[in-house]
MILO-177098 format. One record per residue (C-alpha): residue in three letters; chain; x, y, z. Coordinates in Angstrom, 3 decimals. Layout:
- ala:A:X:Y:Z
...
This chain:
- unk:A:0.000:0.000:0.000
- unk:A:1.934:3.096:-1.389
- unk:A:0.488:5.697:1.410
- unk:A:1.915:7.442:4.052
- unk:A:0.726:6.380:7.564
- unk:A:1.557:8.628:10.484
- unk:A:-1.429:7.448:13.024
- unk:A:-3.556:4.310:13.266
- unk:A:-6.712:4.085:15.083
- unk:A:-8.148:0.574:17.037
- unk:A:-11.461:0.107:17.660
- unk:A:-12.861:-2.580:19.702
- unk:A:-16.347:-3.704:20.378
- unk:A:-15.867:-7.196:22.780
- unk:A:-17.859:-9.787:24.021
- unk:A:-19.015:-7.323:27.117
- unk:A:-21.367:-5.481:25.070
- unk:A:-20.832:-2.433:26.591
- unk:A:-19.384:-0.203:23.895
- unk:A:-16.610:0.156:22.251
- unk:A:-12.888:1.258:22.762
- unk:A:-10.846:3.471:20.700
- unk:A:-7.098:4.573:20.622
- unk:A:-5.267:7.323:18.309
- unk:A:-1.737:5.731:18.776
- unk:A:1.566:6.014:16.936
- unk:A:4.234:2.699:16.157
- unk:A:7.489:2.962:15.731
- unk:A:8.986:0.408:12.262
- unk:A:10.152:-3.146:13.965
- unk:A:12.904:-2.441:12.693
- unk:A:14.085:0.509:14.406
- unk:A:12.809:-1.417:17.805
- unk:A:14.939:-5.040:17.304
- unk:A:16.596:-3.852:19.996
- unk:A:16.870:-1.673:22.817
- unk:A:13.993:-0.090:25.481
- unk:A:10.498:-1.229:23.994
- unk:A:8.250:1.409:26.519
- unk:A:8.157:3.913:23.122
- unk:A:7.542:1.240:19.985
- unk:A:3.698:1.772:21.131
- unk:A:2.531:5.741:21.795
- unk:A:-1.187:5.909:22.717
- unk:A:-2.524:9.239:22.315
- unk:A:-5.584:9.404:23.031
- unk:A:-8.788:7.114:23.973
- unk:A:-12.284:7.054:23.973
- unk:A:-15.085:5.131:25.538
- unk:A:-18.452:5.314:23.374
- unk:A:-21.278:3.044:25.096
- unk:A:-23.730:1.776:23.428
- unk:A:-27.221:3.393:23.016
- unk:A:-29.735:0.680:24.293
- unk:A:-31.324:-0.005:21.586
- unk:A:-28.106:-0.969:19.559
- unk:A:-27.318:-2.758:22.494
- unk:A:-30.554:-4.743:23.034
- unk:A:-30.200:-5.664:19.082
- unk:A:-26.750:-6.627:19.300
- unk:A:-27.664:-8.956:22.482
- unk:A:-30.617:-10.625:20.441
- unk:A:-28.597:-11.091:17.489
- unk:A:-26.262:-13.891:19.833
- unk:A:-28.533:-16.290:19.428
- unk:A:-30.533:-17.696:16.132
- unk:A:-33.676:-15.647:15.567
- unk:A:-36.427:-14.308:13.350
- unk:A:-34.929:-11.623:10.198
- unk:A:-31.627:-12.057:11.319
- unk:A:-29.740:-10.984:7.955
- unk:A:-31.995:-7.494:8.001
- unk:A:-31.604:-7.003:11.529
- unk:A:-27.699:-7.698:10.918
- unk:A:-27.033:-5.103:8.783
- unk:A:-29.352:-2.410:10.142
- unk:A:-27.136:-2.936:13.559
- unk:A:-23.743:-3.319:11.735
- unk:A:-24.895:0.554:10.129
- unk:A:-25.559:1.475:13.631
- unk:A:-22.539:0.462:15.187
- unk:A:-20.731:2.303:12.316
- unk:A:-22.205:5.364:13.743
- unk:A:-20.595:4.604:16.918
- unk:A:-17.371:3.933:15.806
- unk:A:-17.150:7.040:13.747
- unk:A:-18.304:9.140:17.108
- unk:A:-15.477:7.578:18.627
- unk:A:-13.121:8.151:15.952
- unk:A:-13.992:12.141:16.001
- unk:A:-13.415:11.621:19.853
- unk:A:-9.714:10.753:18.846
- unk:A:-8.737:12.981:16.912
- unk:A:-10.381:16.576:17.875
- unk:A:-8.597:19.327:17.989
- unk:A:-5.840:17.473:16.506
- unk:A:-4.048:18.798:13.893
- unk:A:-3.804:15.279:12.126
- unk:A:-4.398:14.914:7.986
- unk:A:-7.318:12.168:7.680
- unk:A:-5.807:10.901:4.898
- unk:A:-2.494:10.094:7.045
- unk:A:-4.481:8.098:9.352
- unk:A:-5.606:3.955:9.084
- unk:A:-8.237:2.341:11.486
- unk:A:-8.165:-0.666:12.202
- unk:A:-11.782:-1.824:13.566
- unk:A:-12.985:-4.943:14.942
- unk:A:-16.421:-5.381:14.860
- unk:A:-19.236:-6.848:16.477
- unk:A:-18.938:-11.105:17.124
- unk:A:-22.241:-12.400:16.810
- unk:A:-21.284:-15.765:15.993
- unk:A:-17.964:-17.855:15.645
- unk:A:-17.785:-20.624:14.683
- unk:A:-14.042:-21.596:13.207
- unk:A:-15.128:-25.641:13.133
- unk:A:-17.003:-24.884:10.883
- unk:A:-15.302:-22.737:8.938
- unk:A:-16.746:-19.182:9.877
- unk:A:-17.042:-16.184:11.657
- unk:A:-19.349:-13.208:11.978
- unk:A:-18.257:-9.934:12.860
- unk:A:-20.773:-6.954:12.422
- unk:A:-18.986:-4.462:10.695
- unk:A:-19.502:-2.279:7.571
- unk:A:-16.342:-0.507:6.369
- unk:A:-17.275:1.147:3.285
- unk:A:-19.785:3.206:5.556
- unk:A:-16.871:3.564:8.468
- unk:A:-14.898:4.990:5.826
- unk:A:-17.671:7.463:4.231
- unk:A:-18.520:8.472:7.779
- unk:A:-14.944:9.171:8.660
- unk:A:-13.059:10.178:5.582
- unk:A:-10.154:7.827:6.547
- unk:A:-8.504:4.454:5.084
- unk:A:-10.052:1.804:7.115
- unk:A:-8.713:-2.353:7.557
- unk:A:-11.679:-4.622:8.653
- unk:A:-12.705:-8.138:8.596
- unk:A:-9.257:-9.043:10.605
- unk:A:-10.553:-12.996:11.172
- unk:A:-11.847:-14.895:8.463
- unk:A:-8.516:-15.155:6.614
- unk:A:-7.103:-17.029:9.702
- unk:A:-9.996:-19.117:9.475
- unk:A:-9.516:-19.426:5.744
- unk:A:-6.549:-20.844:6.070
- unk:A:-7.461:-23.499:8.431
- unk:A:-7.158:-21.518:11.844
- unk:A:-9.343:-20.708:14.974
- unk:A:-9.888:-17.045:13.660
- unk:A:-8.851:-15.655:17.569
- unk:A:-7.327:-14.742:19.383
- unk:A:-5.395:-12.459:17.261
- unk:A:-4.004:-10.002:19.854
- unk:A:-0.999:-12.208:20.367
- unk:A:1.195:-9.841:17.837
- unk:A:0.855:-7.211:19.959
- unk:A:1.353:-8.377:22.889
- unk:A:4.273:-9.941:21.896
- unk:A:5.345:-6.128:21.307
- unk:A:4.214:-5.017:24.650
- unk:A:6.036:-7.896:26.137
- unk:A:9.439:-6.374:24.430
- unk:A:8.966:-3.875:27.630
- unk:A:9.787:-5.957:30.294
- unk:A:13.338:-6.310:30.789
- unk:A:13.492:-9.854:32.705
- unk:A:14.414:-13.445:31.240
- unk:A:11.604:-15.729:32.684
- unk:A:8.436:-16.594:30.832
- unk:A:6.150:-14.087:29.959
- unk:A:2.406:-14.576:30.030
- unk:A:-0.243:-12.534:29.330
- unk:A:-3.467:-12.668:30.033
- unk:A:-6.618:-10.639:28.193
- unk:A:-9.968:-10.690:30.349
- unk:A:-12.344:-9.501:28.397
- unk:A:-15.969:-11.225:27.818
- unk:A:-13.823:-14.267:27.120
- unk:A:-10.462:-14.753:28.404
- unk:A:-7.084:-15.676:26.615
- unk:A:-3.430:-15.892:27.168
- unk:A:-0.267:-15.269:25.327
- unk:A:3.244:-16.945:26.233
- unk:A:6.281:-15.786:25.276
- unk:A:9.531:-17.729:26.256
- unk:A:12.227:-15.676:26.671
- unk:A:15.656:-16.195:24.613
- unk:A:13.977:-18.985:22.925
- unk:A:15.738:-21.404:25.892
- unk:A:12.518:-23.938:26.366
- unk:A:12.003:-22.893:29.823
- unk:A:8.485:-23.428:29.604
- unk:A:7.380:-26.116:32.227
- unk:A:3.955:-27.778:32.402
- unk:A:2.162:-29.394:35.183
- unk:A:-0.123:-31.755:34.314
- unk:A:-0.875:-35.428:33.916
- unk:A:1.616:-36.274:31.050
- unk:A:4.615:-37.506:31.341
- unk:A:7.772:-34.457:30.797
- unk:A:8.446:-36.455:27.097
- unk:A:5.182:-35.999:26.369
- unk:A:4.544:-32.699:27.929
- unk:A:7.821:-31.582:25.827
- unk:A:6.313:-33.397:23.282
- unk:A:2.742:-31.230:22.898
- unk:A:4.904:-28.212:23.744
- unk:A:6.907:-28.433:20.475
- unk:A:4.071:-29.057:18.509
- unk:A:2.620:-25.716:19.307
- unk:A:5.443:-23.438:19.602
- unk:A:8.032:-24.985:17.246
- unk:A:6.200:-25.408:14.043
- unk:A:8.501:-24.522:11.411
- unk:A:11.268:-22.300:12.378
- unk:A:12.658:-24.927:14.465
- unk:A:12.912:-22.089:17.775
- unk:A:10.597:-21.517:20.598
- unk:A:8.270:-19.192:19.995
- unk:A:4.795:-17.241:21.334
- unk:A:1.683:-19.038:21.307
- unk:A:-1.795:-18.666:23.109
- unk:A:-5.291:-19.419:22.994
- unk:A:-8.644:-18.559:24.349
- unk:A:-9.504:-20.260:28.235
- unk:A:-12.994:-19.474:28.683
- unk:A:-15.623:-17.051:29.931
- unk:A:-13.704:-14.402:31.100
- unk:A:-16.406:-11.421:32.451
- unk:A:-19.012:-12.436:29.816
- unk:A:-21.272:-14.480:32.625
- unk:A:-20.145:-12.500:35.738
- unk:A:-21.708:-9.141:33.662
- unk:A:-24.758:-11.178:32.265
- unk:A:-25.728:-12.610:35.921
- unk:A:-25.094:-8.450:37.184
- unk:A:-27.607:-7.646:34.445
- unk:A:-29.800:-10.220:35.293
- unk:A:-30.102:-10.196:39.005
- unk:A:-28.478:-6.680:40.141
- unk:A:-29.980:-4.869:36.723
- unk:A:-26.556:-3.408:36.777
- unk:A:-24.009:-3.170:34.021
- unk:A:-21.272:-4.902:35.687
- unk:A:-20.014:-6.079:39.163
- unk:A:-17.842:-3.145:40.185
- unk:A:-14.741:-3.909:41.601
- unk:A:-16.051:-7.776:42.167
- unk:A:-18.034:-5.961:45.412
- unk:A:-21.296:-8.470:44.985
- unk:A:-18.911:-11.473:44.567
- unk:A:-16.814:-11.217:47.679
- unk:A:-20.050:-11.155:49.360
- unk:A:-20.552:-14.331:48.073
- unk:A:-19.265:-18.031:49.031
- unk:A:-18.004:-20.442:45.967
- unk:A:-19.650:-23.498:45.557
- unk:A:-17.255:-25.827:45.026
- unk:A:-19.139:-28.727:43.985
- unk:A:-20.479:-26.475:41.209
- unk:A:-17.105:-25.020:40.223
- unk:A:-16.026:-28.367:39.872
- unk:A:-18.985:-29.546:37.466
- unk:A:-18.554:-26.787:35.756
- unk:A:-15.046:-27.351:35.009
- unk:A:-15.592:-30.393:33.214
- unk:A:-17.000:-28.916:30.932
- unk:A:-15.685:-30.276:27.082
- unk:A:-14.149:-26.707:26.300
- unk:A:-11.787:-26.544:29.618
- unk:A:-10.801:-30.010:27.957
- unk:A:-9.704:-29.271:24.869
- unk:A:-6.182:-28.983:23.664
- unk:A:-5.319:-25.753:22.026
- unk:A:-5.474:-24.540:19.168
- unk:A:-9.060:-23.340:20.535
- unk:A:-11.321:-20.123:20.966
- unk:A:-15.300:-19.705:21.920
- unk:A:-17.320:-16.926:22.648
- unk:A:-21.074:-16.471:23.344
- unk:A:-22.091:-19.436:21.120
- unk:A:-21.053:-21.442:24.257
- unk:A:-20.805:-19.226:27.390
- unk:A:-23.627:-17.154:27.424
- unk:A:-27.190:-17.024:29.660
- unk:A:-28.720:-19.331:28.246
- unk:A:-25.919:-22.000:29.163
- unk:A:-25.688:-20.397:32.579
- unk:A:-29.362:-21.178:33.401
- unk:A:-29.146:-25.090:32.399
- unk:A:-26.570:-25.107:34.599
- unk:A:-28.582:-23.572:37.671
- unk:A:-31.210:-25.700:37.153
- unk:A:-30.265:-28.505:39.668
- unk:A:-29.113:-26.073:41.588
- unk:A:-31.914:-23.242:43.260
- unk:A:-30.956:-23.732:46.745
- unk:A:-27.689:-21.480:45.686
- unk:A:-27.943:-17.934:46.587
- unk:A:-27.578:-15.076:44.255
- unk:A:-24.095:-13.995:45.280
- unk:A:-22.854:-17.491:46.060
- unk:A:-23.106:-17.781:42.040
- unk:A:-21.715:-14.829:41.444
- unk:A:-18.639:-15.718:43.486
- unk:A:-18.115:-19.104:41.790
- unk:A:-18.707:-17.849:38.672
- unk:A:-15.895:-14.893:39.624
- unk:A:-13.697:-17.963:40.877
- unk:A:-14.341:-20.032:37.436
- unk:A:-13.065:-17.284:35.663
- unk:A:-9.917:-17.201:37.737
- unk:A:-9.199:-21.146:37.820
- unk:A:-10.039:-21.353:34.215
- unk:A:-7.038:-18.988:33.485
- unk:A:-4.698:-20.632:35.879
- unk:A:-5.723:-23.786:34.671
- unk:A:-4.219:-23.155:31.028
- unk:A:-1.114:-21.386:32.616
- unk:A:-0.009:-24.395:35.203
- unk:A:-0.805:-26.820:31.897
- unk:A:1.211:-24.748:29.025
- unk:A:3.394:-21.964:31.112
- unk:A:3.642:-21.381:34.689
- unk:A:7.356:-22.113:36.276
- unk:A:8.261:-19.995:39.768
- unk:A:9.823:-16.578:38.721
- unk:A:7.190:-16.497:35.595
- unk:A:5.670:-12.969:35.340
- unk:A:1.745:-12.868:34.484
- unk:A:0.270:-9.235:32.907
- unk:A:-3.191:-8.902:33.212
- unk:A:-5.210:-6.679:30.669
- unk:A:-9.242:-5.869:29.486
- unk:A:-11.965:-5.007:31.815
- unk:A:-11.468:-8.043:34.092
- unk:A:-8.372:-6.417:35.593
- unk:A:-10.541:-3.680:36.868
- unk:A:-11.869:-6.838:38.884
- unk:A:-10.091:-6.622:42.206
- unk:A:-11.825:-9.866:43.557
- unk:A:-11.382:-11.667:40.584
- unk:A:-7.585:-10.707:40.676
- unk:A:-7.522:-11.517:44.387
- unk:A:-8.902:-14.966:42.989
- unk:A:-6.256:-15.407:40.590
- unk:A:-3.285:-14.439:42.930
- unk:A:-4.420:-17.304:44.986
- unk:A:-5.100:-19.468:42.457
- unk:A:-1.026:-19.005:41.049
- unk:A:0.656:-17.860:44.402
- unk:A:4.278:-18.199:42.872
- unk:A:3.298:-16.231:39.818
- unk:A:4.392:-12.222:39.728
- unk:A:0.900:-10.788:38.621
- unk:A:1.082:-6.979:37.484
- unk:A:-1.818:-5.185:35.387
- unk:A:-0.732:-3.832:31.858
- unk:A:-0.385:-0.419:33.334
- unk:A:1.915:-1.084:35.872
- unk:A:4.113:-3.689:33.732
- unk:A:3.863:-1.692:30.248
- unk:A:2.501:1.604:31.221
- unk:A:-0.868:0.897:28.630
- unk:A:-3.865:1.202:30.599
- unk:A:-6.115:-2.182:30.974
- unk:A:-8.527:-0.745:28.449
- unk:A:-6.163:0.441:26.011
- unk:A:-4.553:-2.401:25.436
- unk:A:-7.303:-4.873:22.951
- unk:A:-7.955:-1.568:21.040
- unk:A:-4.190:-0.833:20.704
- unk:A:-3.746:-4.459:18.628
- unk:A:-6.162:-3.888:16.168
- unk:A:-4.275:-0.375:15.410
- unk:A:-1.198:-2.866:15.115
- unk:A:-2.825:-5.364:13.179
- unk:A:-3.578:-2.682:11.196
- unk:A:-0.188:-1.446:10.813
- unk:A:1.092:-4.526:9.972
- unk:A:-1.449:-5.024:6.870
- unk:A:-0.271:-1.351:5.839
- unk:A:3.469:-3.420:5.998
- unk:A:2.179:-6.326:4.251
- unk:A:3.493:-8.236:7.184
- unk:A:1.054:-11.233:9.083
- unk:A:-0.799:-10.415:11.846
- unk:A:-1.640:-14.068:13.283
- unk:A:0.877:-16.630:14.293
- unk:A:-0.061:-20.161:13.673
- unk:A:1.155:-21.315:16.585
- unk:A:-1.590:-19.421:17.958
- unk:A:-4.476:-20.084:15.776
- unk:A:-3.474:-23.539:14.101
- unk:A:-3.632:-22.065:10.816
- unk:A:-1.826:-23.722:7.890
- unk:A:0.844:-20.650:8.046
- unk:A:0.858:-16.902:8.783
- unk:A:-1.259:-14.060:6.728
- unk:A:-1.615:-11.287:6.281
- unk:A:-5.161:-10.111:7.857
- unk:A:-7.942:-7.606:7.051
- unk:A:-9.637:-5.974:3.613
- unk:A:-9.065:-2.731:2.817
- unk:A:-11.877:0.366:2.157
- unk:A:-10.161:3.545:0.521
- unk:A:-11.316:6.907:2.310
């Protein structure tokens, strides 16, 4: 692509529902950051928070699950949420002195199904409108060529936090961990010296064994891989909404009120997708109300709060699950990012759960806010299709090899 990029724009509408995130950030070329202090390859300059009206929200929420008209009612709310992300977008950049034409956005969309088994995802986007509304260049429709080529489609924010990880100057194993409606982690051995150790059933050959096969594909070196874990706040916000009539559970407050059932956490646990061996992702399709209240049905004895609390803790032991099985050895560092970190309880939770981990938050470790951080990798995986450089890694997804990711609508 034979324009000049100066500032690139992420915008990210999750699995929460609750609006979406926007960042005006700068990057600097990799390769004038192979080396050396990593705090200034990534310069956020500003971010916005749209919410949803409720009526978007309410049609977004009804299209997670089949229904009547579904292809009209689509693209009426993929128009709508257009209008949001072009708000947000003007957010960004007022009263900045920044050419429109020098700028690239790279947005997300909304999931309303995905389904990479078999062989598709849905993201609610239109980007001829987003670039109409918004005079810019715009890079959309990130997943399906992952999927295309044989891959999970998600998560895809490994790239950049590979980049953020760059900032850390320590040797061990570096994790990180997004909680967003749906959790996933990223792990990044350091100097490529296999110090990855798993704890699990196998046997260390065959633990070695699975370990290669996902992070040693073809360039013969250790390298980062991830995957999604589970529900991350997607059923701790949807029983808020449902009980509370609240957004969210600020701060975890209603959940350490609570008392886990552990009987429950344990049958929940079991279920198929906790057993699956990565490459894997999920989303709503699986964890979503619906699912939740199946599960609840032998169960009415259980107070309010007392599932709120387990489903806080199931959150935190599905994440530590996946690290003690693919990453965790004492002196590895965990970095927590998305709305989950806000969480206190549920990061209380996952301290215990991983007592000899070092758990920071994205700000403190990288100095990018929690909420900056999801929107911040689609303006890099935007950056990288302005490169013509891949933005998945098929370690990560299981696709047949690395692509380049996104279409392209002119301004």
């Amino acid at each position: 692509m034979n324009i000049k990029f100066t500032h690139f724009i992420g915008l990210m509408s999750g699995t929460s529902l609750d609006g979406v995130d926007g960042v005006l950030v700068t990057f600097r070329p990799e390769e004038q950051h192979a080396a050396g202090p990593a705090k200034n390859f990534t310069k956020v300059i500003n971010w916005s928070h749209v919410e949803f009206p409720e009526q978007l929200h309410h049609a977004l929420l009804e299209l997670q699950a089949p229904g009547d008209n579904e292809l009209h009612k689509s693209a009426l709310a993929a128009n709508d949420l257009m209008r949001v992300y072009a708000v947000c977008v003007e957010n960004l950049i007022e009263n900045r002195n920044i050419p429109r034409e020098h700028v690239l956005i790279g947005a997300h969309g909304q999931t309303v199904r995905h389904q990479p088994g078999l062989g598709y995802t849905i993201q609610l986007i239109n980007g001829a409108l987003l670039a109409e509304l918004t005079r810019m260049n715009v890079v959309c429709d990130f997943r399906s060529r992952d999927i295309a080529a044989a891959g999970q489609g998600a998560p895809l924010v490994p790239a950049f936090h590979q980049l953020m990880a760059k900032s850390i100057e320590m040797q061990e194993t570096v994790s990180l961990c997004n909680i967003g409606g749906i959790s996933n982690i990223t792990v990044i051995p350091r100097n490529g010296d296999g110090t990855i150790i798993f704890f699990s059933t196998f046997t260390e050959q065959q633990l070695h064994k699975e370990f290669n096969s996902l992070s040693k594909r073809s360039s013969g070196e250790f390298s980062v891989f991830g995957y999604d874990c589970g529900p991350g706040t997607v059923l701790i916000d949807s029983w808020t909404q449902t009980i509370q009539k609240l957004p969210f559970d600020r701060n975890g407050g209603w959940a350490e009120t609570g008392r886990v059932n552990e009987s429950w956490l344990r049958e929940l646990l079991q279920h198929e997708f906790f057993q699956l061996k990565p490459p894997k992702s999920t989303g709503r399709d699986l964890f979503n109300q619906q699912w939740l209240t199946r599960s609840l049905k032998n169960r009415p004895e259980m107070e309010p709060r007392d599932v709120q609390a387990t489903l806080t803790k199931l959150t935190a032991s599905s994440i530590a699950n996946e690290l003690r099985r693919c990453a965790v050895k004492q002196g590895c560092t965990l970095i927590v990012c998305g709305g989950g970190a806000k969480n206190e309880f549920l990061m209380k939770c996952l301290r215990t759960e991983l007592e000899s981990v070092l758990i920071l938050t994205s700000d403190q470790a990288c100095g990018i806010p929690v909420d900056q951080v999801e929107a911040s990798a689609f303006a890099y995986l935007a950056f990288l299709f302005w490169q013509g450089r891949s933005g998945n890694y098929q370690n990560v997804t299981g696709a047949s090899g690395n692509r380049i990711l996104g279409c392209w609508y002119p301004r």
